[in-house]
C-alpha positions in Angstrom: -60.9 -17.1 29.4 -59.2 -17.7 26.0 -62.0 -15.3 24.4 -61.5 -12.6 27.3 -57.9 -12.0 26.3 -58.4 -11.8 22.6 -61.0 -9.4 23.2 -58.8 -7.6 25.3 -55.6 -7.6 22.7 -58.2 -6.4 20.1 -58.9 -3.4 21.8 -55.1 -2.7 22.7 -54.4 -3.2 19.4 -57.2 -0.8 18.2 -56.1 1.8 20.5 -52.8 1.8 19.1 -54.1 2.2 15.8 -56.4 5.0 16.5 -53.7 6.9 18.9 -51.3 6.4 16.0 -48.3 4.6 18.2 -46.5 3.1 15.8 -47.4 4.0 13.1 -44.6 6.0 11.0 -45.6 7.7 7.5 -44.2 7.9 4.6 -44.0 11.6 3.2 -43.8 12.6 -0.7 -42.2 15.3 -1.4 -42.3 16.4 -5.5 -40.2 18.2 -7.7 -40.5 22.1 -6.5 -41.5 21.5 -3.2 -39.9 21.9 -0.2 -38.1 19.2 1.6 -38.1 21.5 4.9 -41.7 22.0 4.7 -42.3 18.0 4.8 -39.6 17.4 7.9 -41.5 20.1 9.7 -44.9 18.4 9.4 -43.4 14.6 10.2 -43.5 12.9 13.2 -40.7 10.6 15.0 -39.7 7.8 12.7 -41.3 8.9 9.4 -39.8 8.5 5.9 -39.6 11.6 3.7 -39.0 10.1 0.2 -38.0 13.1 -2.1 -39.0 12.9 -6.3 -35.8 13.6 -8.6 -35.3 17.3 -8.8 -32.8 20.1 -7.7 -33.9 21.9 -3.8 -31.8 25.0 -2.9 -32.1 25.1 1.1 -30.7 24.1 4.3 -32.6 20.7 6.1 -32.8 21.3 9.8 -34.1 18.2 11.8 -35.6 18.7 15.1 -36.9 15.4 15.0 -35.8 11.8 16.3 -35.4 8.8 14.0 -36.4 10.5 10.4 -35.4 9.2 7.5 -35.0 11.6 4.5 -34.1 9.3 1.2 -34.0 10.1 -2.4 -36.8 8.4 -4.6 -34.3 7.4 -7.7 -30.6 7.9 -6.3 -28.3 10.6 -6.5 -27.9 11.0 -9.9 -30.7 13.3 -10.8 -31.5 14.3 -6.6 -29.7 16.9 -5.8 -29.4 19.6 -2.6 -28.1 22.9 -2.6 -27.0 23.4 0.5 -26.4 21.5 3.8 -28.4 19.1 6.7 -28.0 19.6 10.3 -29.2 17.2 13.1 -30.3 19.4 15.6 -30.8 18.1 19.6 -32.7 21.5 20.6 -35.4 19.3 22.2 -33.4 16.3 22.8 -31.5 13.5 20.8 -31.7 13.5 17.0 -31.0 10.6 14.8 -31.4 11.7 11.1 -30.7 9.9 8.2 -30.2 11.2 4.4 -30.0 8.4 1.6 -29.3 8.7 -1.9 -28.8 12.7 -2.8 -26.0 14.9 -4.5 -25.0 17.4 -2.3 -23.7 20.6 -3.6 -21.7 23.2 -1.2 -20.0 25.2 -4.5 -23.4 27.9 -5.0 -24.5 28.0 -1.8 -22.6 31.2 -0.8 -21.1 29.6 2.9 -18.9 26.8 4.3 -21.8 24.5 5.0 -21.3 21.8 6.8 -23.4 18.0 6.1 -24.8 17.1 9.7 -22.8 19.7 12.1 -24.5 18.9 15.3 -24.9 21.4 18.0 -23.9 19.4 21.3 -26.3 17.2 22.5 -26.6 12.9 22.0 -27.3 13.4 18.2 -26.5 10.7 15.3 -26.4 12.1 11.8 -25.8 9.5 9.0 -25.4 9.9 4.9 -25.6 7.2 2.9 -25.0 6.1 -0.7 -24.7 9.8 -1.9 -22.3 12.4 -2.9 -20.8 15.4 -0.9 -19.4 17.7 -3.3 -17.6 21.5 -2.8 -17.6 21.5 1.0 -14.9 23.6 3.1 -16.1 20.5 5.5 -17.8 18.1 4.5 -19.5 16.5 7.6 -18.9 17.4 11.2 -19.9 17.2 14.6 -19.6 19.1 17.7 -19.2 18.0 21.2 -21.3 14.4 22.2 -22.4 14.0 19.0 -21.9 11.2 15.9 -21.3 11.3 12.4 -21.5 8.3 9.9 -20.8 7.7 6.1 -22.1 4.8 4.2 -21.2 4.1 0.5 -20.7 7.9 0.3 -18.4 10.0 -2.0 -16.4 13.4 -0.7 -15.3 15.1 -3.7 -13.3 18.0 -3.6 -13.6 18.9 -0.1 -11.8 20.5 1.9 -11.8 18.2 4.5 -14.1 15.0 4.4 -15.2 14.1 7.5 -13.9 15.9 10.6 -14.9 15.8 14.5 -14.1 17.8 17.7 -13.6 16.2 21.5 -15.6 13.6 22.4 -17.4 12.6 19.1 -18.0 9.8 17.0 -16.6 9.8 13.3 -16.6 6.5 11.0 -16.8 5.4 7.0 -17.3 2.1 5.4 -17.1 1.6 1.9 -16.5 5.8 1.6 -14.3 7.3 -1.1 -12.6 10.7 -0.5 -11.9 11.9 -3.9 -9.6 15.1 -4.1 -9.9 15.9 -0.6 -7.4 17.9 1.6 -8.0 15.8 4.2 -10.1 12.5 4.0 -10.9 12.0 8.0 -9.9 13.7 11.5 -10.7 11.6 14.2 -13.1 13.0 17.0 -12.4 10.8 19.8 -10.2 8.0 18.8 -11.6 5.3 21.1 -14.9 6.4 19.0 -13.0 5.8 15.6 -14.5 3.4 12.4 -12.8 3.2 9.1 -14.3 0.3 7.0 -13.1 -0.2 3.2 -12.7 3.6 2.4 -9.8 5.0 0.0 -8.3 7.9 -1.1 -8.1 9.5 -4.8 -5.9 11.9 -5.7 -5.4 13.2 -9.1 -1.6 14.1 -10.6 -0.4 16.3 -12.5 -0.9 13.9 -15.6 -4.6 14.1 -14.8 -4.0 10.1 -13.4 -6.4 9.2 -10.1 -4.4 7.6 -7.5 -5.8 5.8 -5.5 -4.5 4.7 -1.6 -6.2 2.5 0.7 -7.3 3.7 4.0 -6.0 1.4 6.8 -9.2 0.1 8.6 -9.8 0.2 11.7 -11.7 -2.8 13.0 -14.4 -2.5 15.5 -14.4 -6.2 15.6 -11.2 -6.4 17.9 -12.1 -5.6 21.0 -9.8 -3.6 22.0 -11.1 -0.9 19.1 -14.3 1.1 20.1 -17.6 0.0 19.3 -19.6 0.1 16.1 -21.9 2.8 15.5 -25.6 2.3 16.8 -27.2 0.1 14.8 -30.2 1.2 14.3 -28.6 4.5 12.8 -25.9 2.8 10.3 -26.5 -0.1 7.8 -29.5 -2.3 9.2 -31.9 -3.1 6.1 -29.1 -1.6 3.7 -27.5 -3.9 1.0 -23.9 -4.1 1.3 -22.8 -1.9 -1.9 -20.9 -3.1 -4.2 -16.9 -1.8 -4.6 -17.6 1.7 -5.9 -16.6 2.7 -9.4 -13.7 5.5 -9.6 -15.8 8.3 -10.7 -14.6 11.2 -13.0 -14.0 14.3 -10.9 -14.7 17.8 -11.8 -11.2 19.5 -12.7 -12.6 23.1 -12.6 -13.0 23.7 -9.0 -10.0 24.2 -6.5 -9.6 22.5 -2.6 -9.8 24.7 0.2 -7.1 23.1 2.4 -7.8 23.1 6.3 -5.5 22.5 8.9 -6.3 19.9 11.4 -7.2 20.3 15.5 -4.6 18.4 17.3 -6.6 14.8 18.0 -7.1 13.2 21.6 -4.7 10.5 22.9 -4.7 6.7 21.3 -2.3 4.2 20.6 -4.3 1.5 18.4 -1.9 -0.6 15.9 -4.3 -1.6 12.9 -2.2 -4.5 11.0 -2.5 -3.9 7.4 -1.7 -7.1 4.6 -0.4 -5.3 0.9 -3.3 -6.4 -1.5 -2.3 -9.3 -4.2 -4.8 -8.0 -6.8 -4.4 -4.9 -8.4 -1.6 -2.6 -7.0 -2.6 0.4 -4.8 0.0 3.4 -6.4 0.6 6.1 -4.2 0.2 9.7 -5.0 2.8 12.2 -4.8 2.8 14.1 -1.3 1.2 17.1 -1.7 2.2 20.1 1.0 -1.0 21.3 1.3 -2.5 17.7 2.4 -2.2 14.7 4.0 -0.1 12.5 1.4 0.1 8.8 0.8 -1.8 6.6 2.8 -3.2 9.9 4.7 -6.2 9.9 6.2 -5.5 12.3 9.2 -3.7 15.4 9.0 -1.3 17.3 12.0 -1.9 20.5 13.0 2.0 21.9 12.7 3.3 22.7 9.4 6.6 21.7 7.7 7.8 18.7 9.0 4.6 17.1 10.5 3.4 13.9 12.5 0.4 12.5 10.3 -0.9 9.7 8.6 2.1 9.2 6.0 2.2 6.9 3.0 5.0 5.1 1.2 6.3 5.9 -2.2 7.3 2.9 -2.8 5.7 0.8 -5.4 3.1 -2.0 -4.2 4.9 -4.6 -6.6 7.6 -4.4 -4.7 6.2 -4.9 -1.1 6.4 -8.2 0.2 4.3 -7.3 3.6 3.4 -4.3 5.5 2.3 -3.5 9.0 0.4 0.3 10.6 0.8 1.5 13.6 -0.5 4.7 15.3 0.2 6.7 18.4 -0.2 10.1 19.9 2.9 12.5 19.7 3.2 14.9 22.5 6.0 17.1 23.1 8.6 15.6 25.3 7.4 12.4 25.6 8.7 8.9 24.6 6.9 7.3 21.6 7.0 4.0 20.7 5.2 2.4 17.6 5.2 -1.4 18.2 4.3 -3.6 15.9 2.7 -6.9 17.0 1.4 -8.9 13.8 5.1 -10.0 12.9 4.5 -8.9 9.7 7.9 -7.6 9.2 11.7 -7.5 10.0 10.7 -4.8 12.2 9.7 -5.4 15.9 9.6 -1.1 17.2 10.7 1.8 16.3 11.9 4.8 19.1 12.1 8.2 19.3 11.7 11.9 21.6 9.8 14.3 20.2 10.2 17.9 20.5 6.9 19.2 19.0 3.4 18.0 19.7 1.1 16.8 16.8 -1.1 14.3 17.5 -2.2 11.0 16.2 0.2 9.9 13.6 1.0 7.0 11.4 3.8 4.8 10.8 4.3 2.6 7.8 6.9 -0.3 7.9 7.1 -3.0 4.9 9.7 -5.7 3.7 10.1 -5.4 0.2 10.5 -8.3 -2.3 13.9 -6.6 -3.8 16.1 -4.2 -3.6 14.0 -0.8 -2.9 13.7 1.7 -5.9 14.3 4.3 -4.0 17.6 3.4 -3.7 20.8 2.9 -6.6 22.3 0.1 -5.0 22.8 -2.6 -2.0 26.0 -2.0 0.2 28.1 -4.8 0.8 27.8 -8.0 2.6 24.8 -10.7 2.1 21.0 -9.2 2.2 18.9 -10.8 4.7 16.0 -8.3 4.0 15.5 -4.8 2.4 12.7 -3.0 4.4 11.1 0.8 4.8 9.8 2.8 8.0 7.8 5.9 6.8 7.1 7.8 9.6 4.3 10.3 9.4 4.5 12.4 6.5 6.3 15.5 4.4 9.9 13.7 5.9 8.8 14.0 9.9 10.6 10.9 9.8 13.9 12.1 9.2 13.3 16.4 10.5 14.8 18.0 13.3 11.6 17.4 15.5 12.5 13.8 16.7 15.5 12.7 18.5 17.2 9.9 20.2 15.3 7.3 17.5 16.5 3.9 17.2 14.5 0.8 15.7 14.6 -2.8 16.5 14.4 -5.9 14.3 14.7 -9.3 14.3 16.4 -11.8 12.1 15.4 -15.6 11.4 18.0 -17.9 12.8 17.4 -20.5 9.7 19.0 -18.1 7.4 22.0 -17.6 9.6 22.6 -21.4 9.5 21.2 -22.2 6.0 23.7 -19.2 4.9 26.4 -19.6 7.5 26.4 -16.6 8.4 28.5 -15.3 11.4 25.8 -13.5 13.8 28.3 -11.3 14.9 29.1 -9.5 11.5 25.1 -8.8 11.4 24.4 -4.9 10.1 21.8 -2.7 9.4 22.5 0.0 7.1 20.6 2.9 6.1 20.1 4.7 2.4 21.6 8.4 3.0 19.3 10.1 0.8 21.0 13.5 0.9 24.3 11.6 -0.4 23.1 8.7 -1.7 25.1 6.2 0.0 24.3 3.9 2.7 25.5 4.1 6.0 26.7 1.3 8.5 24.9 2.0 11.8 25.9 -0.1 15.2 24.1 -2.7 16.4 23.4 -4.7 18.9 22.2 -8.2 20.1 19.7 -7.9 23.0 18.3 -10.9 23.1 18.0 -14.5 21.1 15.8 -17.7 21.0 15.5 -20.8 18.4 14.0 -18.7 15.9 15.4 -15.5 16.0 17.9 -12.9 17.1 16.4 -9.8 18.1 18.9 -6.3 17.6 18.7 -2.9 18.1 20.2 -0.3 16.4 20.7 3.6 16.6 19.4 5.9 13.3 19.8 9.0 12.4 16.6 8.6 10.5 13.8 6.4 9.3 13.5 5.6 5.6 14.9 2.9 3.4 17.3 0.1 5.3 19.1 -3.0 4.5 20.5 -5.8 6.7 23.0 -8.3 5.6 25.7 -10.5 7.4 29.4 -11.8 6.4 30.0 -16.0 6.2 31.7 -17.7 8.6 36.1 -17.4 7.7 37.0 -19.9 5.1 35.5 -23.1 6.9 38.3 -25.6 6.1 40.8 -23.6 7.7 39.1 -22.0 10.9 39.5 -25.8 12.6 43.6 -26.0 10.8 44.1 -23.2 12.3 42.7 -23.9 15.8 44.6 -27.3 15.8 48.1 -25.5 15.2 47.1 -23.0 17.9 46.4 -26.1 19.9 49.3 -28.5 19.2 51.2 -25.2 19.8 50.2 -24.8 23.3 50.6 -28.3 24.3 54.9 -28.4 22.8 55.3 -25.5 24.5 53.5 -26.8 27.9 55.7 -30.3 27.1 58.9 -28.1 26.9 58.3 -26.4 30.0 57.4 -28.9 32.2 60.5 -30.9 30.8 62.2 -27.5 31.5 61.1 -28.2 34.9 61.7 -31.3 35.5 65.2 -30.4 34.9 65.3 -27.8 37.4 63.9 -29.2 40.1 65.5 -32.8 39.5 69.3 -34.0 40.9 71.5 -35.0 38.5 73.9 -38.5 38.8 77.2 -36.7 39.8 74.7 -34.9 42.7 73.7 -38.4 44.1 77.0 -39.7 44.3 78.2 -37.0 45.8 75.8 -36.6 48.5 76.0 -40.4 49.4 79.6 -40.9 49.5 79.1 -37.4 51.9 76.9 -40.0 54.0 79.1 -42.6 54.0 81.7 -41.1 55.6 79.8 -39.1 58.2 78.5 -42.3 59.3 82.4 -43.8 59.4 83.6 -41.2 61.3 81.0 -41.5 63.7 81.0 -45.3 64.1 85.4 -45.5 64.9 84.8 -42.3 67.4 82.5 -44.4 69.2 
């Protein structure tokens, strides 16, 4: 029996061998050749592995599970040109690994991995997208993924349309109008990616990319894993590279984003400071990693000018703005003063970003403190170029919280709590009404009405002079009770009969009862 099924294994597996299931090839393609020629003769799951050299075409796959990847890296492996994922004859899963790509000679806006609608996956990895008006995209039910990849100088880095997948880990968008647009936010991955900007000094800038991580379960899901980072070593932090200073950045505006309201908690590094680039007009600024599609005063992803040095903790939060609705950013982690912020807006403009952070000192954005004691200088940065604080929101208000320690450990009267806020136009800071909504052991919890979101204080008065708040409650008190004694004596004499009224009124008795006793 034993020797009947190893005979018949041996057959199975030499059918297989001979039908060529399983069996994926590896494919050489050498310096001059043509990398389209060799995806055209592969088969489902082969490996194109492409020799060092410069190709000048366009790489259309047709086919599912190929993997096209650079022999020596992208240094010296270079494309001219774009790669598209096609699912003409169903679902296409391509992979490229380890090239330059290069949109600047190619004469169009190519796109890296545009997707015609359809269940396709298209991934980069560990290479360098250069010169693109868009650097990858997909269409309708399709997915795009960057591993250890640089965007340099694109227009936008990685953008997606309704109902499609867009993520990044370990990515760096370097000079970039726009870094990412979201697809479909539920379909959203951002792992370890940053921002560079160069100033006008010629300085790279670089801001973090708050991650959004597919390991709570309330984010979406990871990419397929058999398309993303199986059998990839995780890369190392990538080095800031140099970036070519002689080719300008086709801004794009970006497509109003689908509905989402993730809140991705963000800690301020201890390392090395992140510094935050100027806001530029033509791009997402700051922390920016998604753009609006209204000009002016825009929703966003914002970022904060203030320096990291100073930021004791900060927490993100994202929502979807549409017009005429409430919108609420909450912020769960505790990570600040600040428990929500409020507001109506008038315009619609999509997914955007709110920063808020407790600082370590006063803010330098500011000259001075007002008066009274500081419990805590904090900032809310609300999308970017100063949507914040435009005519497009209304009704905004913010709530915070403050520790009920420092109000004993300072004696502090919890009434005289205030919030101020820095008037930027008049540099002064503004007293704005609050209120007590609700308290417990550890905190009181206000509210308070804003013009504006930007840099705010809140501080508290002491208790009165201590040794005389109880003197002065005594004499109130010993007051009362003379004048209470007085009055009742007062009283007392009133309603009494005095000794004269007695005698009176019994010799009155005494000789009603005479007259009554001899008449009888």
């Amino acid at each position: 029996m034993k020797n009947r099924f190893l005979a018949i294994l041996s057959a199975f597996l030499i059918l297989m061998a001979g039908s060529g299931i399983g069996a994926a090839a590896n494919i050489i393609v050498h310096n001059g050749e043509s990398i389209q020629a060799a995806v055209n003769n592969a088969t489902a799951g082969d490996t194109i592995i492409v020799e060092p050299g410069t190709y000048t075409e366009d790489i259309y796959v047709e086919i599912p599970d190929l993997i096209i990847k650079s022999k020596s890296g992208n240094a010296n492996t270079i494309i001219q040109g774009g790669f598209q994922a096609s699912d003409l004859y169903g679902p296409v899963n391509g992979v490229m690994d380890g090239f330059t790509f290069n949109g600047e000679n190619n004469g169009s806006n190519s796109w890296i991995c545009a997707t015609p609608a359809g269940f396709s996956s298209c991934e980069v990895r560990n290479s360098k997208i250069i010169h693109y008006d868009i650097g990858m995209a997909a269409i309708t039910d399709n997915r795009i993924f960057a591993l250890n990849t640089q965007f340099i100088e694109c227009g936008t880095g990685m953008s997606g349309t309704y109902l499609t997948a867009v993520g990044a880990e370990n990515c760096q968008f370097i000079d970039c109008g726009v870094a990412m647009e979201t697809g479909y936010p539920e379909w959203y991955y951002s792992i370890n990616n940053v921002e560079i900007h160069t100033d006008a000094s010629g300085k790279q800038v670089v801001t973090l990319i708050p991650d959004y991580n597919v390991e709570d379960p309330e984010q979406p899901p990871k990419p397929p894993a058999n398309n993303t980072t199986n059998n990839t070593t995780t890369p190392e932090k990538p080095v800031e590279p140099k970036v070519p200073s002689n080719n300008t950045i086709n801004n794009t505006t970006t497509p109003v984003e689908k509905p989402a309201e993730p809140t991705v908690p963000v800690t301020t590094p201890t390392e090395t400071p992140v510094e935050t680039p100027v806001e530029d007009t033509g791009s997402s600024s700051g922390g920016s990693h998604h753009s609006s599609s209204s000009g002016g005063s825009s929703g966003g992803a914002g970022g904060s000018p203030e320096p990291a040095n100073n930021v004791a903790s900060k927490e993100i939060s994202q929502t979807f703005i549409t017009n005429g609705k409430p919108v609420v950013f909450n912020f769960p982690q505790n990570a600040t003063c600040i428990e929500f912020i409020k507001f109506e807006a008038k315009k619609t403009v999509g997914k955007t970003t709110t920063i808020v952070e407790d600082l370590k000192n006063k803010s330098t954005l500011v000259s001075d403190l007002p008066e009274g004691i500081v419990y805590k200088s904090f900032n809310v940065w609300v999308g970017n170029a100063g949507y914040g604080n435009s005519k497009d929101i209304e009704n905004k208000s913010i709530g915070f919280k403050v520790n009920n320690a420092w109000i004993l450990d300072t004696h502090i009267n919890k009434s005289s709590v205030a919030l101020f806020r820095y008037d930027d136009e008049n540099k002064e800071w503004v007293k704005l009404p609050v209120k007590l909504v609700d308290e417990d052991e550890q905190v009181l919890h206000f509210t308070a009405e804003t013009p504006g979101f930007s840099s705010f204080v809140i501080t508290g008065e002491k208790i009165g002079v201590e040794s005389t708040e109880p003197t002065v409650k005594s004499e109130i008190n010993k007051s009362t009770d003379l004048n209470m004694s007085e009055n009742n004596s007062e009283n007392s004499r009133d309603s009494g009969f005095g000794p004269v009224t007695v005698i009176l009124i019994v010799g009155a008795v005494g000789l009603c009862c005479l007259y009554f006793y001899r008449k009888m």
